[in-house]
N, C-alpha and C positions, 0 to 999 in steps of 0.2 A: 599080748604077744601071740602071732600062733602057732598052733603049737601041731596041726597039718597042714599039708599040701591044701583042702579043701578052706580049712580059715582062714590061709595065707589069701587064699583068690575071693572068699568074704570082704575081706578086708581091704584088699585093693581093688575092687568092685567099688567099695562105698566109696574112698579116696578119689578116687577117678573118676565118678558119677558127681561128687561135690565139684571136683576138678572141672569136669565140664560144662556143668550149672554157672560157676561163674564164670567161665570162657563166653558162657552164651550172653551174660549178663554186659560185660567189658565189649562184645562184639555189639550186644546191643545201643550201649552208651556212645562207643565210636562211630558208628551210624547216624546216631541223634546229633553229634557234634558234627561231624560232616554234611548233612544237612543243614545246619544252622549256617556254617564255614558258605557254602553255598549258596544259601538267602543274602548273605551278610557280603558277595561279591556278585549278585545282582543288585545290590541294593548301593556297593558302592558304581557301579557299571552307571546306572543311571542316575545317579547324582550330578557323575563324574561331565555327562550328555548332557544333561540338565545344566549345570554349570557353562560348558562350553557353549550351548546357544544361546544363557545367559547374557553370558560376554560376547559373542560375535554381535550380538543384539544392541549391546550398550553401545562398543565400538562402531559398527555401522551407523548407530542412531547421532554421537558425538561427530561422526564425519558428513551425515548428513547435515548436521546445524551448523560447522563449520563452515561451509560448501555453499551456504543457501541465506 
């Protein structure tokens, strides 16, 4: 406990310095996630394109043998 004005601000120096350390650590992981979040919606984005001319591809290709 402390027991002056100078240990009191010791003490909540060190608190507030661990305090910050893991703010930076949580800011850091949130980051890492947000970026993956990101890869992870380009990654469905072109699937998604991929898919669609897929199938415009198929359908086309069924209407042309239809047709012919």
């Amino acid at each position: 406990m402390a027991r002056t004005l100078k240990d009191h601000e010791d003490v909540c120096n060190i608190r507030y310095t661990a305090i910050d350390e893991k703010l930076a650590k949580l800011e850091h992981k949130v980051d890492e996630i947000h970026r993956e979040i990101d890869g992870f919606k380009t990654f469905i984005v072109k699937l998604a394109v991929k898919s669609g001319v897929s199938i415009f591809a198929i359908v086309c290709g069924a209407v042309f043998i239809i047709k012919f």
